[in-house]
N, C-alpha and C positions, 0 to 999 in steps of 0.2 A: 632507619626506615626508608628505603630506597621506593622512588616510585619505580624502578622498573621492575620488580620482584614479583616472581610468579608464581600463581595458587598451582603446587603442583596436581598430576592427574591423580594421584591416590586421595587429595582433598574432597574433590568432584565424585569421586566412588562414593566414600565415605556419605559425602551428602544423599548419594543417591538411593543409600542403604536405610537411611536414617526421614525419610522424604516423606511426609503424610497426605501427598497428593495421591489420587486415588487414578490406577493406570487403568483406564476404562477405553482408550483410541486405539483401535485397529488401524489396518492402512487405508483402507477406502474411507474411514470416516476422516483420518487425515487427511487426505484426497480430497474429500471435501472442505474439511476446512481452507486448504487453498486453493481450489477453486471458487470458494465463498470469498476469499477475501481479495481475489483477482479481477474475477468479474464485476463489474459496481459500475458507479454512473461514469467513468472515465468510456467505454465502451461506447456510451449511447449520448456521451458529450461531444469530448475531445475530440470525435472523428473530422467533425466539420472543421472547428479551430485548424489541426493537424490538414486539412484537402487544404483551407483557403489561405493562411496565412504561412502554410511550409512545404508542403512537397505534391500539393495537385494528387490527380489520379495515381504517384507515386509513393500514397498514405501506406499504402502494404508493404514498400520497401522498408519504411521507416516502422513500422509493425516487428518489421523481420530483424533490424538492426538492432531497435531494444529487447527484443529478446533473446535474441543471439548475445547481447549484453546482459541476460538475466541468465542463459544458459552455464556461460562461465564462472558465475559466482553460484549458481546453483549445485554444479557440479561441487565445487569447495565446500558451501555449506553441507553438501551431503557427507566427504569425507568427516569433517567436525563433527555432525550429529551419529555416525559410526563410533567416534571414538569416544566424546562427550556427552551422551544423551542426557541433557540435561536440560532445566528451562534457564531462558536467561539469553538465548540465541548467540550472534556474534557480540557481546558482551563478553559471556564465558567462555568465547573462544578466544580470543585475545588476551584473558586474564590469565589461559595457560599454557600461552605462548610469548606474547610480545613481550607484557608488564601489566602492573596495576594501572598508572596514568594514563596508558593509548585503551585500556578494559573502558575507563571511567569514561573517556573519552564519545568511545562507541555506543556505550548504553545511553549518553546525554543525546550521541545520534539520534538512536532508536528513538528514545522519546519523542524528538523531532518530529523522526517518522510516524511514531504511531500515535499520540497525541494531535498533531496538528492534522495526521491525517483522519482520526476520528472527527473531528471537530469541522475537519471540511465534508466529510462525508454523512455527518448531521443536517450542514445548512443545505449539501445537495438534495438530502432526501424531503426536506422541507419545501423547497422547491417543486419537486416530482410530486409531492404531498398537497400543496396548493392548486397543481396542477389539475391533479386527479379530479378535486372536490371543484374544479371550476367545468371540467367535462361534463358533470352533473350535475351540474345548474347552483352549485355552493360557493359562497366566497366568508372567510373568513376576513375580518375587517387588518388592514394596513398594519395599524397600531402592535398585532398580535402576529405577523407575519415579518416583520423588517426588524433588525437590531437598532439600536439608538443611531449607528452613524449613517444609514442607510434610509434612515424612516424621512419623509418631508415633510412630514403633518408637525402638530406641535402636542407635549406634552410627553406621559410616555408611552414606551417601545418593547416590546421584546420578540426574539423570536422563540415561539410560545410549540409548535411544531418541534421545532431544532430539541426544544427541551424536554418535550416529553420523549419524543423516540430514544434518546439516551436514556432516561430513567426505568423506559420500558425493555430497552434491553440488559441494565445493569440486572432488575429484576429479574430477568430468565438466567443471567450470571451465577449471580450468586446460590441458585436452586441446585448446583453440580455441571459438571463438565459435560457428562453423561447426557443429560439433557437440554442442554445448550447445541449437543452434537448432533441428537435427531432433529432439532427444530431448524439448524445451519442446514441439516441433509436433506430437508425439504424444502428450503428457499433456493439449494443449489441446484436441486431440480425443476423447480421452475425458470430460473436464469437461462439454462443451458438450452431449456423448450424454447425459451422465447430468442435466445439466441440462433437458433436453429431455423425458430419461425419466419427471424428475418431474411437467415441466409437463403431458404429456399422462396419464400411468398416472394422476396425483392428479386428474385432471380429471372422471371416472369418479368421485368420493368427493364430488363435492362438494353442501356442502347449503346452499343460497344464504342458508335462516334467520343462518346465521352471519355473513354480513355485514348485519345489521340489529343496532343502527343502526349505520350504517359510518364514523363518527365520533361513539364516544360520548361523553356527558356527563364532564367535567373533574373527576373527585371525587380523594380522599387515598387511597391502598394503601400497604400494606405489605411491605416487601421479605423476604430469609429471616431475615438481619440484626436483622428485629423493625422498619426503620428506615422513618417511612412519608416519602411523596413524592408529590407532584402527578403526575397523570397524566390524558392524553386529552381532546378538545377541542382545539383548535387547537393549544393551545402544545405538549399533547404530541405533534401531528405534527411540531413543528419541534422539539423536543426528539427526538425519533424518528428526526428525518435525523441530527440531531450523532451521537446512540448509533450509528447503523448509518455512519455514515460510515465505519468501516474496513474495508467491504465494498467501498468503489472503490478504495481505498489503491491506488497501482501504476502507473494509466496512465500519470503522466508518467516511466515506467521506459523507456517506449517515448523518449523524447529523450536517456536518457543512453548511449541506443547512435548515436548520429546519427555519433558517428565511427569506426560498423564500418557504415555502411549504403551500398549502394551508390550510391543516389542520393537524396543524404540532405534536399536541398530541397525536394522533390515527394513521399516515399516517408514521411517523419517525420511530417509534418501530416497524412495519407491515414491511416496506423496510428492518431495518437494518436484522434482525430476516430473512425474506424470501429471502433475498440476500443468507446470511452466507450461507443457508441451501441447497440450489439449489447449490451454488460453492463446496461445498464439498462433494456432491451425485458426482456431476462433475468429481469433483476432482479423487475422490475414482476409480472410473470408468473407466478416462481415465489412471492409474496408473498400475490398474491390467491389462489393456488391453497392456499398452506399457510392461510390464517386462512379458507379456503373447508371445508376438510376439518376443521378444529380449532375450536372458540370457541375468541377469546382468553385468556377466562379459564380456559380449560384448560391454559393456561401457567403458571400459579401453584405457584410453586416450594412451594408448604405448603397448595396442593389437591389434587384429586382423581388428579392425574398430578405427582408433584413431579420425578421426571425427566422431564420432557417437555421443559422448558427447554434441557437439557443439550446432547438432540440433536432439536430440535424437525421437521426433515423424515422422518428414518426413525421416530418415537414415531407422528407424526401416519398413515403407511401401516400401524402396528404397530396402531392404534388401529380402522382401515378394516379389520383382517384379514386386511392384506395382509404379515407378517413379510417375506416372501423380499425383499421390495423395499427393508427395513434395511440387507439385505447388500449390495444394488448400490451405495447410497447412502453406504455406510460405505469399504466399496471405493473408488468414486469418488474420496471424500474425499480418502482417505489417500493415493493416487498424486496426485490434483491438486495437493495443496499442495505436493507434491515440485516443478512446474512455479513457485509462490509464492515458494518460498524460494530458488529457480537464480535466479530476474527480481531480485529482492531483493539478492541478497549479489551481481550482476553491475551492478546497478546503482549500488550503494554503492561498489565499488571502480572504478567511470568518473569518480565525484566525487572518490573520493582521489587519482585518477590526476589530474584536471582540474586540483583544488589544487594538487597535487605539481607539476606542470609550473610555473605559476605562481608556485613556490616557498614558498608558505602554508604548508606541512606538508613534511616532512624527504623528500629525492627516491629512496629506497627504494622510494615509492609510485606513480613512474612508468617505473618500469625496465621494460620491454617486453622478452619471452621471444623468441628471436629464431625457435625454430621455432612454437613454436603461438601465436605473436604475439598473446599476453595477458599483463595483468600478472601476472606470476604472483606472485612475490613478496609483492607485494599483495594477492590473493587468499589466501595461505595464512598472513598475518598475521590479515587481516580472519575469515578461518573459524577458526581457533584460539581469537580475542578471543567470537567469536557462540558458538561451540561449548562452552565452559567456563562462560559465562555462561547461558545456555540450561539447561546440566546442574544447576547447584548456586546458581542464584536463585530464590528463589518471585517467578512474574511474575505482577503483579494489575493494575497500572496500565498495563500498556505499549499496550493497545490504543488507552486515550486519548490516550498521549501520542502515539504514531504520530500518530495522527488530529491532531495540536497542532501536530506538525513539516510535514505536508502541507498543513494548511488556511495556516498562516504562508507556506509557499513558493508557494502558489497565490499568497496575498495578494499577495505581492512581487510577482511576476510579473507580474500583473494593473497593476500600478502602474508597474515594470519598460517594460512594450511601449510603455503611452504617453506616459512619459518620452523613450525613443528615438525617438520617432515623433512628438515635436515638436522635438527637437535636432539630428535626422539623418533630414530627411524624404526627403532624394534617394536614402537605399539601396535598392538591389533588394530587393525584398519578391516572392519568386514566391509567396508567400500572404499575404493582408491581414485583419488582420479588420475586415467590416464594422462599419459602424458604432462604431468603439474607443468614443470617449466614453462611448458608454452601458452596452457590454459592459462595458469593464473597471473601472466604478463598480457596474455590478451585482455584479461578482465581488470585488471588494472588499468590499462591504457584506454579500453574503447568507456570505461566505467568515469574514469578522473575525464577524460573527451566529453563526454555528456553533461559532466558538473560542469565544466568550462561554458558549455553552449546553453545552459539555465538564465533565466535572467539577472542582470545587475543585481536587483534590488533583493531576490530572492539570496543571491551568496552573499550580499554584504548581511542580510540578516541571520543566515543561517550563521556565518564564520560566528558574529555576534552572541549568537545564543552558544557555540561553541566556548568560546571566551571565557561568558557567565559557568559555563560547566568547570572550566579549571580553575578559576576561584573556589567554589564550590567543595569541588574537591580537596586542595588546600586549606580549608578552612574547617572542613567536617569530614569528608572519607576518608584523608588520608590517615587523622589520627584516628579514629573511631573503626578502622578496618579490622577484620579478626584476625589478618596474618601478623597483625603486630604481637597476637599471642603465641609465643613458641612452640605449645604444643601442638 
């Protein structure tokens, strides 16, 4: 029983023949799915973090970098979902090229990724949710808004927000794909309004002085912490992509529906590809606008605006004297990230389903509901596990480790396509990418570049949970996998 032994491509067929998910995604509703799962509070966070502690008015260069680092691995994962349309994403891609232990490996990524990043996109929306009910004269008490490690008070704690949102979206889950997909295709139209609201309404504020110089000088600051750190000048625009990088977190959420999609060779690559592209015209746009309206150093968490950081697009219209436009923005938010966290916990349970089929993980995970032909089962483990954890964790690191778990399954993948594409040059490839060699050396390099410039604390715990996976594996996938059965 070799870990490196590969599910071949006629396994994957087989599965896909035999597959009780119901293919109901066109490409525009894929399209939305990634841009549902792209856009989220990273946008309407991060941007300030990203101006004051890494690259100044120079926040769009660093815009430009991570997704010039999402466009290379996108391109890859498009080839994969050509040839593999399956669910399971870069998981199943690695399983039918590299081996079974670098597959296991990738899916314990993914988890990472989409787990820790549900969980953080719970407690953001709790936030945005608190926010909301205090514009309008509401406060829900302490005890019901903070986790246990975060509360001051005495007695107990939870976050009560954090945990309905996930219960309310596991609910629209489990109802079908189909209708998970109109409800995602109406929160993405409002994301994209209000993203658009800002680009133009903030466009009218701005005072071009602020972008001078537009990459400043590399000096030492100080964070709130007391703690100071290199900032700006080149290193901190590439320091500035790693920080914002879990502003794209998501697109390749779009591949792990490739096995509800209708026509999942042509319609997967078209989505993942027109998501990236549109998020990061986005991106770029709204970044000049906000450090156009704000200096950077008006971001400083212990200056002249120490919340400004917090919610740095509505401070910065609050600042121009434009209050009311807080509230679109705050609005916005807090229904987008509802579309963040459906893409998220639907996409994590396509990889438990992918394994589970596989037999990696115990087959509760791939039991398919026979009327709304979803996992259901699996869904209402996975929302239980995100839901409880969300309430009663103080979460500090997870945005980097997200970011640790996607930039590693990028890597894979990148290294993944052209492994298969010199072992199995004769498959049908109805999308290629130009050029491999060099793409997918670039996205390896500028991709493992990014993990390096994450923080300490985030790679030492990501490697950690990494670890935990190959024991894991060892101990349960490896014997329990189907390919141990010969036929």
């Amino acid at each position: 029983m070799s870990i490196w032994r590969v599910k071949p491509v006629s396994a994957f067929e087989a599965d896909m023949k035999k597959s009780e998910l119901k293919r109901v995604l066109g490409k525009w509703s894929l399209t939305a799915i990634g841009i549902g799962a792209i856009i989220g509070g990273g946008i309407f966070v991060l941007t300030g973090t990203g101006a004051y502690y890494h690259a100044g008015p120079a926040l769009a260069l660093s815009f430009i970098i991570a997704g010039v680092a999402c466009v290379f691995a996108a391109l890859c994962y498009s080839e994969f979902a050509s040839i593999l349309p399956v669910e399971g994403s870069a998981y199943a891609y690695a399983y039918g090229t590299i081996g079974e232990l670098f597959a296991w490996i990738i899916g314990w990524g993914l988890i990472l990724e989409y787990a820790m990043g549900s969980m953080t996109v719970a407690v953001s929306w709790s936030g945005y949710f608190n926010k909301l009910l205090k514009m309008f004269g509401l406060h829900l008490p302490d005890w019901l808004t903070n986790d246990p490690g975060s509360y001051t008070g005495e007695g107990f704690s939870m976050n009560l927000p954090a945990f309905c949102i996930v219960i309310f979206v596991i609910s629209i889950l489990i109802k079908g794909t189909q209708s998970a997909a109109k409800a995602n295709n109406l929160i993405v139209m409002l994301k994209v309004s209000a993203v658009l609201f800002v680009i133009i309404a903030g466009a009218f504020f701005i005072n071009t002085a602020n972008w001078h110089p537009f990459i400043p000088d590399a000096t030492s600051i100080v964070d709130a912490a007391g703690q100071s750190h290199e900032a700006y000048g080149i290193k901190g625009v590439i320091s500035g992509a790693a920080a914002i990088f879990f502003a794209y977190v998501g697109f390749d959420a779009v591949s792990t529906q490739a096995g509800e999609a209708i026509n999942p060779k042509k319609d997967v690559p078209f989505a993942i590809i027109t998501s990236l592209l549109v998020c990061t015209f986005l991106y770029i746009l709204v970044s000049l606008v906000l450090t156009g309206m704000m200096n950077y150093d008006d971001f400083n968490p212990l200056g002249k605006y120490p919340e400004a950081i917090k919610a740095p697009v509505a401070y910065a219209f609050d600042i121009a004297g434009q209050a009311w436009a807080g509230y679109v923005v705050t609005i916005a938010a807090t229904v987008g990230l509802i579309s963040v966290l459906m893409v998220m916990i639907m996409g994590q349970s396509r990889i438990f389903l992918g394994m589970s089929k596989d037999g990696l993980i115990p087959p509760v995970f791939s039991k398919i509901h026979g009327v709304s032909g979803t996992p259901k089962t699996n869904l209402l483990i996975l929302g239980a596990v995100i839901a409880v954890v969300a309430a009663f964790t103080p979460i500090n690191k997870l945005a980097d480790m997200t970011s640790f778990g996607t930039l590693f399954a990028f890597t894979m993948v990148c290294i993944a396509v052209w492994i298969l594409r010199k072992r199995q040059p004769e498959l049908n490839r109805p999308f290629k990418v130009p050029f491999l060699p060099v793409i997918a050396t670039c996205g390896i390099l500028i991709n493992t570049y990014l993990m390096i410039n994450l923080s300490i604390d985030a790679q030492i715990l990501s490697l950690g949970w990494l670890v935990i996976g190959v024991f894991i594996y060892f101990i349960y996938g490896k014997n329990k996998a189907k390919l141990n059965n010969k036929e």
